[in-house]
C-alpha positions in Angstrom: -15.6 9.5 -1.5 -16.4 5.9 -1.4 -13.7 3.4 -0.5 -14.4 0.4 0.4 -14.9 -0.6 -3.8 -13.8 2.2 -5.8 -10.4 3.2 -3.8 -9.2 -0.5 -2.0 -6.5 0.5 -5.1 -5.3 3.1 -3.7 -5.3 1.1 0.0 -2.9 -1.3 -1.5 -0.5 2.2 -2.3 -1.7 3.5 1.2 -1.0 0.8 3.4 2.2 -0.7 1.4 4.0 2.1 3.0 2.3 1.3 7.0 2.7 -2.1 8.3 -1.1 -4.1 9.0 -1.6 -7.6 10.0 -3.4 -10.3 9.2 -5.7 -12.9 10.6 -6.0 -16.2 9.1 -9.6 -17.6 7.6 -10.7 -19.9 5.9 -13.1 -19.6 3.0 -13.7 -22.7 1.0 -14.6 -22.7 -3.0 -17.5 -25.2 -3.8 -16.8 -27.3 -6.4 -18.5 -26.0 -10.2 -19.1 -22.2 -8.7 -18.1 -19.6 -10.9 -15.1 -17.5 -10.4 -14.4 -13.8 -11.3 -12.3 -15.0 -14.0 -13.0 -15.4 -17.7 -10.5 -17.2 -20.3 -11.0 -14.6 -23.6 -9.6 -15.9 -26.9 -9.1 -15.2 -30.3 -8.8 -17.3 -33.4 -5.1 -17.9 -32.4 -4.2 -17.0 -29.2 -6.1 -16.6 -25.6 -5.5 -14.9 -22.8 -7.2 -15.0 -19.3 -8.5 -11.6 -17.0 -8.8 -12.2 -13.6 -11.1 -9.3 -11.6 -8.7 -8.5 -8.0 -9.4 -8.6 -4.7 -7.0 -5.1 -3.6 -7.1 -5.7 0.2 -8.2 -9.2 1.3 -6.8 -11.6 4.3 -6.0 -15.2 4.1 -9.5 -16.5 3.4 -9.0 -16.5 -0.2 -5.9 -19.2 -0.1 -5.1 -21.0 -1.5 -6.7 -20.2 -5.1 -8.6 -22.7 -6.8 -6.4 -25.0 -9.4 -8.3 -23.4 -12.6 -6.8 -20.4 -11.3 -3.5 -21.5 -10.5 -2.7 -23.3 -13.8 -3.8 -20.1 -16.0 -1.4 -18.2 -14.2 1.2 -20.8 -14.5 1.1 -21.3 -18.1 1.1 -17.4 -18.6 4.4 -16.0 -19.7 3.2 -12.5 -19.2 1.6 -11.2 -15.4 -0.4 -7.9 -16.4 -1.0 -5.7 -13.2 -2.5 -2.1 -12.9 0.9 -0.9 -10.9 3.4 -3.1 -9.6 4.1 -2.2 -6.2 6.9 -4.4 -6.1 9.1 -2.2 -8.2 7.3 0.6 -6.6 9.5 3.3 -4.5 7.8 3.5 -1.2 9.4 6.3 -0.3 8.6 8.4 -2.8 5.2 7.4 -2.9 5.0 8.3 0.8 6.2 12.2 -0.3 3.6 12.0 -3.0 0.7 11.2 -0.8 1.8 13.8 1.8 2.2 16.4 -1.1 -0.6 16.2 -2.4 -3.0 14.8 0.4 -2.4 17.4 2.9 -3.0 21.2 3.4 -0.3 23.9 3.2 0.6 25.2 6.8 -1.5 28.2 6.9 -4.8 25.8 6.1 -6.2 22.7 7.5 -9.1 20.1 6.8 -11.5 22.1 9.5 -11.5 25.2 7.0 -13.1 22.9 4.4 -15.5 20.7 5.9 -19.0 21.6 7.8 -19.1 21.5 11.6 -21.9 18.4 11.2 -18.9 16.9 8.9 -16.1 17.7 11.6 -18.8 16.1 14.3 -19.1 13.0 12.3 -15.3 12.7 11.6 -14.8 13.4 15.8 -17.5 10.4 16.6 -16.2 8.1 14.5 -12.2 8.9 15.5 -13.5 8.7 18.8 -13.5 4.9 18.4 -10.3 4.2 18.2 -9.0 6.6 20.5 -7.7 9.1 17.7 -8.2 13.0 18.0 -9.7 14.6 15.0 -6.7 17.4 15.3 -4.8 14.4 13.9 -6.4 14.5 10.8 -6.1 18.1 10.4 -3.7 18.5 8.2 -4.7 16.0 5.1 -7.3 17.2 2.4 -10.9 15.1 2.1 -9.6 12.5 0.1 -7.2 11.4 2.0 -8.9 10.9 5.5 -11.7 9.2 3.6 -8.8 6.9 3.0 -7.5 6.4 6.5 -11.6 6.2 8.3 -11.9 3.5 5.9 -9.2 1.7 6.4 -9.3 1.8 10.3 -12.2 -0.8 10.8 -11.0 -2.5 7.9 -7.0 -3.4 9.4 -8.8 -3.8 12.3 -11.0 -6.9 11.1 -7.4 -8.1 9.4 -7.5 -6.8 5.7 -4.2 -6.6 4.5 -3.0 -5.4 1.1 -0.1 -8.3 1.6 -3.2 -10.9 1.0 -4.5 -8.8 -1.9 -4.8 -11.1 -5.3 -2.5 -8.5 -7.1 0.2 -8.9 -4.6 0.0 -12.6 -4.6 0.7 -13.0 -8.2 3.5 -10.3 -8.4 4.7 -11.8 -5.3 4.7 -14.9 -7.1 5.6 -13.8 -10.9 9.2 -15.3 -10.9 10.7 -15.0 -14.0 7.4 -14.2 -16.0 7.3 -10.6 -17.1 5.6 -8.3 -15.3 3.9 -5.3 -16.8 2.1 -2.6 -15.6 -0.8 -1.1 -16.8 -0.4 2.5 -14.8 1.9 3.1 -11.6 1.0 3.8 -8.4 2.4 7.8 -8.4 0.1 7.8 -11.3 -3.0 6.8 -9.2 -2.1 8.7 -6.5 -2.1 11.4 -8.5 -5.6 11.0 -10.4 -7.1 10.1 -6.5 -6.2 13.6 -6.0 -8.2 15.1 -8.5 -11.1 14.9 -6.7 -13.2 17.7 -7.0 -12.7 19.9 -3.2 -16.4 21.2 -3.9 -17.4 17.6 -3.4 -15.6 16.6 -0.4 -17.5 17.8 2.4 -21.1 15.7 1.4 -18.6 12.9 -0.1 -16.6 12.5 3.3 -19.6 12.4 5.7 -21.4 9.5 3.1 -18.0 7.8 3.9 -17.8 8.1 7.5 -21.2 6.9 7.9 -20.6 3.9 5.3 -17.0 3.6 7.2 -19.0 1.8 10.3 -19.4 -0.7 7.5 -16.7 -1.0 5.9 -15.3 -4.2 7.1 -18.8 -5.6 6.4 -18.7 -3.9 3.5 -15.6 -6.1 2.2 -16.1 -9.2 3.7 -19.5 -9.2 1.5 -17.0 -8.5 -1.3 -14.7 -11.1 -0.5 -17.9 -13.3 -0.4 -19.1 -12.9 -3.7 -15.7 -12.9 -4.9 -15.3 -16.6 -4.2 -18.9 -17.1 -5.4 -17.7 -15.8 -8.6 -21.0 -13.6 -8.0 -21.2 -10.8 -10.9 -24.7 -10.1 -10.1 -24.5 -9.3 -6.2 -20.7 -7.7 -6.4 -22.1 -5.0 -9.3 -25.1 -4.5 -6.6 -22.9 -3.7 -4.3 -21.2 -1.4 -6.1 -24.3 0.3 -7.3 -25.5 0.4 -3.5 -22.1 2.2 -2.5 -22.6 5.1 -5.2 -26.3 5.5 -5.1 -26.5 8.9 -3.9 -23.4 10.5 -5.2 -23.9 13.9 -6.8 -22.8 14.7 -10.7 -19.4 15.8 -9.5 -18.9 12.5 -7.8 -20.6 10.4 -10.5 -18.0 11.9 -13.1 -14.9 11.6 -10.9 -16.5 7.9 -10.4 -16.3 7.1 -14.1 -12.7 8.3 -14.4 -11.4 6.1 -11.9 -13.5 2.8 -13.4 -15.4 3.1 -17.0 -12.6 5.5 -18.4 -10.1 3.6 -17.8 -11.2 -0.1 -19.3 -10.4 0.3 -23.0 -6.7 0.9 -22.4 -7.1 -2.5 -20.0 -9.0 -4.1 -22.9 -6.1 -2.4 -25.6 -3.5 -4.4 -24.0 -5.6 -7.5 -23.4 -6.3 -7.9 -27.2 -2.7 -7.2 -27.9 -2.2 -10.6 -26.3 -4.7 -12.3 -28.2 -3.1 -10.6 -31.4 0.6 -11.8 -30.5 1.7 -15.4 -31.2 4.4 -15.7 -28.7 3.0 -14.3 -25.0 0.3 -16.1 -23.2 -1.1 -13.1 -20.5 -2.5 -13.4 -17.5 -4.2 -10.3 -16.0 -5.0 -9.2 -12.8 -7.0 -6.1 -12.0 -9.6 -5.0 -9.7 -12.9 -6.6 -10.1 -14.8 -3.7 -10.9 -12.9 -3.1 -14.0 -13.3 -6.9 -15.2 -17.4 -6.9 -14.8 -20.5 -4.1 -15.5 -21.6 -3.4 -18.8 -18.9 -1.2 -19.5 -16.0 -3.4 -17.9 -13.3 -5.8 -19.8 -15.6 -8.9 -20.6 -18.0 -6.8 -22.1 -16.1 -4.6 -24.2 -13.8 -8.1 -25.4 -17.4 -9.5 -26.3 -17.9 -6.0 -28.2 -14.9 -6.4 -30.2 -15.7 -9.7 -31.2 -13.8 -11.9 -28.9 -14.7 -15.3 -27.3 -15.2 -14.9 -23.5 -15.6 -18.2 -20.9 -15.7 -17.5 -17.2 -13.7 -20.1 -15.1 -15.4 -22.6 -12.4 -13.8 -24.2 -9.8 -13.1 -27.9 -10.4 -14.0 -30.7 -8.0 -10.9 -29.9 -6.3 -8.5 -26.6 -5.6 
């Protein structure tokens, strides 16, 4: 399963309910670079869609201005879940129901001994047994390997771009696209006949990971479309049909009911919307900007101005 791009999502659900922190950076915007934002109007009304950064530290802040004003003047923050109204604790019961093995079974049944090897090695790091890991299903330990060398180098779902917004929403209203029991719930799906080859690709792209991100977080600033959807395409390479499908569910299958509710705001008079979501939904030739453009719809990507 790969997680440093297609799950960070389901990170921010994951590690909402741990405690991870931070270390401060600094990663400045240069003046006139793009940003992984576009302004999309119609005749009438616009709207702006801002592609998220999930799990992040404190290099991004603070945002440039361009940024800051769109979300200021919005009246409306739309978020894929809102974990701020989220119930932790009943997300917590969630992800143990459904990412973990009934008593009598345990991950070892349902992974190869080269797998279990690989999972032991790379445990072996940080001190951690593989018997700890026992109990939860594929998905969910590709979860936790991942996000091991990725708390560990200070990503923090705290400093994600989706948190800082809701954090910051005030009285704007907040909507939702999906909820986080939702997403936990469609993370689950993946296919079991797929997990063994999926979770050894992800413990040996896990040694990474942090990398992985901070190349992400990179571009992100850059405003680099070009370089983030290579990375994406270098993460899923050499995933099987089974994985290739579930892949699409989780991104392409899901970005008309984003764009749905983005031209609903360019087809009301009295909202102005702001929308964050995660970057890989936003860009591609199936993502929001291209199906907006498809529909007839004016898109501008934002640059930073001479000064954030």
């Amino acid at each position: 399963m790969r997680i440093p791009l297609r799950t960070h999502r389901l990170a921010l659900v994951f590690c909402a309910l741990i405690s991870i922190s931070a270390l401060a950076q600094t990663s400045p915007y240069k003046p006139g670079a793009p940003l992984l934002m576009w302004k999309v109007s119609s005749k009438t009304n616009s709207a702006y869609v801002l592609g998220s950064v999930h799990l992040a530290d404190k290099s991004l802040y603070p945002l440039p201005s361009v940024i800051e004003n769109a979300f200021a003047a919005a009246s409306v923050l739309i978020v894929e879940a809102d974990m701020n109204k989220a119930d932790k604790t009943q997300l917590q019961q969630l992800m143990m129901t459904l990412g973990t093995y009934p008593p009598n079974d345990d991950l070892f049944h349902h992974i190869t001994p080269a797998t279990r090897a690989k999972l032991s090695d790379f445990l072996g790091g940080y001190g951690i047994p593989p018997e700890a890991f026992a109990k939860f299903r594929p998905w969910m330990v590709s979860l936790m390997v991942v996000m091991l060398p990725m708390a560990k180098s200070g990503m923090n779902p705290n400093d994600g771009i989706d948190m800082y917004f809701l954090n910051k929403a005030g009285n704007k209203r907040v909507e939702q696209l999906e909820d986080a029991a939702w997403q936990i719930k469609l993370y689950a799906e993946f296919p079991e006949s797929a997990s063994d080859k999926s979770l050894s690709r992800t413990l040996t792209q896990a040694k990474d990971a942090s990398e992985t991100m901070t190349n992400f977080e990179t571009y992100w600033t850059q405003g680099a479309v070009g370089k983030t959807e290579s990375l994406m395409a270098s993460l899923s390479a050499d995933e099987s049909k089974e994985e290739k499908a579930f892949e699409r569910r989780l991104r392409e299958d899901r970005n008309p009911h984003m764009a749905d509710r983005l031209e609903k705001c360019l087809q009301s008079s009295s909202e102005s919307c702001f929308m964050v979501v995660g970057a890989a939904h936003v860009i591609g030739n199936e993502g929001i900007v291209k199906l907006m453009q498809a529909r007839g719809y004016k898109t501008e990507q934002a640059v930073v101005s001479g000064t954030k």
